[in-house]
N, C-alpha and C positions, 0 to 999 in steps of 0.2 A: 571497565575493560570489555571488548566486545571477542567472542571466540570466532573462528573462521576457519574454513577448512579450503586447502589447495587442492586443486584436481590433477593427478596425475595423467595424461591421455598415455601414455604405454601402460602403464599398468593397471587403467581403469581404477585405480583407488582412491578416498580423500586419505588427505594427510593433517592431522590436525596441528596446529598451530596457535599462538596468542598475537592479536595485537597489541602492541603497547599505545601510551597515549603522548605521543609524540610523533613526529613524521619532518624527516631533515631540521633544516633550522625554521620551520614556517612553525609562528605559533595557532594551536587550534585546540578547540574545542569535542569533545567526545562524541559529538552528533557528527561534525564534517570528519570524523578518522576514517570510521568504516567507509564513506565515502574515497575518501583518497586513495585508501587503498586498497578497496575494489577495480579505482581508473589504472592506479600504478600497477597490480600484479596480476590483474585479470583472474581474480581469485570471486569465491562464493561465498559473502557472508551467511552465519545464519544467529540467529539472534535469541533471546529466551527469554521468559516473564524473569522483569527485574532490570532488566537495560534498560538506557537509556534510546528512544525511538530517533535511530538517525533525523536529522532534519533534511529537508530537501526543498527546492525552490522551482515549479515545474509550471507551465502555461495550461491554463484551466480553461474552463467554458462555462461560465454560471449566467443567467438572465437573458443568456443570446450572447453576452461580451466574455472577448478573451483576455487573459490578466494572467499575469504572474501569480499566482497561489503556495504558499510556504507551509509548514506542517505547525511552525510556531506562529501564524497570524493566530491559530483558533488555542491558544494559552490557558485559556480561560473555561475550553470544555471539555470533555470526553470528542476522544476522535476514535472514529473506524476507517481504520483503511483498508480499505478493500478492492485487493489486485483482482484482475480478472484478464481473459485472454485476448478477445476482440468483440466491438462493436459487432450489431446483429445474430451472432452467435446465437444459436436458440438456449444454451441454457444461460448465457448473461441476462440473454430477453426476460427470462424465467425470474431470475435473482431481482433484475431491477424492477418486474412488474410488483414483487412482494416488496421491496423497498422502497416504491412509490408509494405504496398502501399502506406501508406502517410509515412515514415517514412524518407525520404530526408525533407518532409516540415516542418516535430518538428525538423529537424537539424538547416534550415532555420530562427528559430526561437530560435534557442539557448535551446531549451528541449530534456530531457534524458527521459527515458521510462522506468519503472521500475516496472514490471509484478512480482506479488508475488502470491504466492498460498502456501497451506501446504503439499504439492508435496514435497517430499524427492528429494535431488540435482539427486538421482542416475534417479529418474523418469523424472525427468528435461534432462535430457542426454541424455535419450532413446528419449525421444520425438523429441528433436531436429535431433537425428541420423536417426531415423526413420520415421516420418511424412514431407511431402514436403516439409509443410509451413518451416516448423523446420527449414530444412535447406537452407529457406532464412533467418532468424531473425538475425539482426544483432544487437543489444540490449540483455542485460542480463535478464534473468529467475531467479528468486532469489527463495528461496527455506526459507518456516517460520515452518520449521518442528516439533519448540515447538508450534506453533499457539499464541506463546505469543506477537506475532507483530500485527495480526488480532486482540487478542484480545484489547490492546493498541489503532488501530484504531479504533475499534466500531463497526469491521463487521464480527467477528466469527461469525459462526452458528454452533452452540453448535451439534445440529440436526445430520447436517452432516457430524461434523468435519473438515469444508473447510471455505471457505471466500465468501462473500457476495459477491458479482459484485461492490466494494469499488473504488471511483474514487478522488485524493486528488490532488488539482493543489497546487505543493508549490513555492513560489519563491524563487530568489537567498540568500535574509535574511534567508531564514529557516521558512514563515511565512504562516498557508496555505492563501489561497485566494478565492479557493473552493472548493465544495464537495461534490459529491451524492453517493446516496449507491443503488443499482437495486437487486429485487428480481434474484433469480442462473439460472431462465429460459429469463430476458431478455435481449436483447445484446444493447450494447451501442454506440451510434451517433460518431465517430471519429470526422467525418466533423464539428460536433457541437462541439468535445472538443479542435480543433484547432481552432475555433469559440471563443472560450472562452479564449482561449491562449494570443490568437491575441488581444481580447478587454481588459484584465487583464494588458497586456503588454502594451500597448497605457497609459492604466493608471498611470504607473509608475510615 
């Protein structure tokens, strides 16, 4: 079961709530629930170590080509997903220069790296063509151009229209394991998330 909280706009408050796992008569699976109904009630998932990591199906950029990219193509390894707010952004610049440079060590480690922002694919393509870092990234840019994926993890900001600095370690079950969300001005520890990789994975 996934929990979620509805936003009250008079009265500024969440209201907590359960989803069930059911949704009319359409049958589904616990990855597309929160999904649904995020579209249906325009409500804020938020999620917690031990869920199951919605799945999502979003147009990516990897090798220069765009493609359909799912969260369950990569089955088989540890994923990061990591929300952030916009292309050129000086502290995304900042996050993706240290995760170009460690990114032989989340290979090492059997992790994929899956950067999402609400960046339209075509801004995604410019960035890479155009900015240095860009054209070393060897890892896909996924593009959540409805914002219906942020909102799903619990890090829209409504505000700006972008994604929170959302960080979700899942493993190969599909399960996360865990999770922080950073204010859009601060940038995030790599060292510490391979940190976290490494002690999660020992666990196993």
């Amino acid at each position: 079961m996934y929990g979620y909280r509805t936003y009250n706009r008079n009265y500024r408050q969440f209201e907590p709530k359960v989803i069930r796992e059911y949704y009319d008569d359409i049958p589904l699976n616990s990855n597309s629930l929160a999904l649904l109904n995020a579209i249906k009630r325009h409500i804020c998932v938020y999620l917690t170590i031990g869920d199951p990591a919605p799945n999502f199906t979003l147009e990516g950029i990897v090798d220069g080509k765009i493609k359909n990219m799912s969260l369950d193509d990569y089955d088989n390894k540890w994923k990061v997903i990591f929300f952030y707010n916009y292309n050129f952004e000086h502290i995304f610049y900042t996050e993706l220069f240290n995760l170009v440079k460690k990114y032989n060590r989340f290979l090492d480690i059997n992790t994929i790296i899956l950067p999402i922002s609400t960046d339209s694919i075509y801004c995604h393509k410019n960035f890479l063509m155009n900015s240095e870092i860009g054209k070393q990234i060897k890892f896909p840019l996924l593009s959540d151009k409805t914002h219906l994926i942020s909102k799903a993890y619990g890090v829209y900001n409504e505000k700006e229209s972008s994604a929170y600095g959302g960080t979700f370690i899942v493993c190969p079950n599909g399960i996360i394991r865990a999770w922080s969300v950073n204010p859009q001005n601060v940038d995030r520890n790599i060292d510490e998330l391979i940190r976290q990789l490494e002690v999660l994975q020992s666990s196993q």
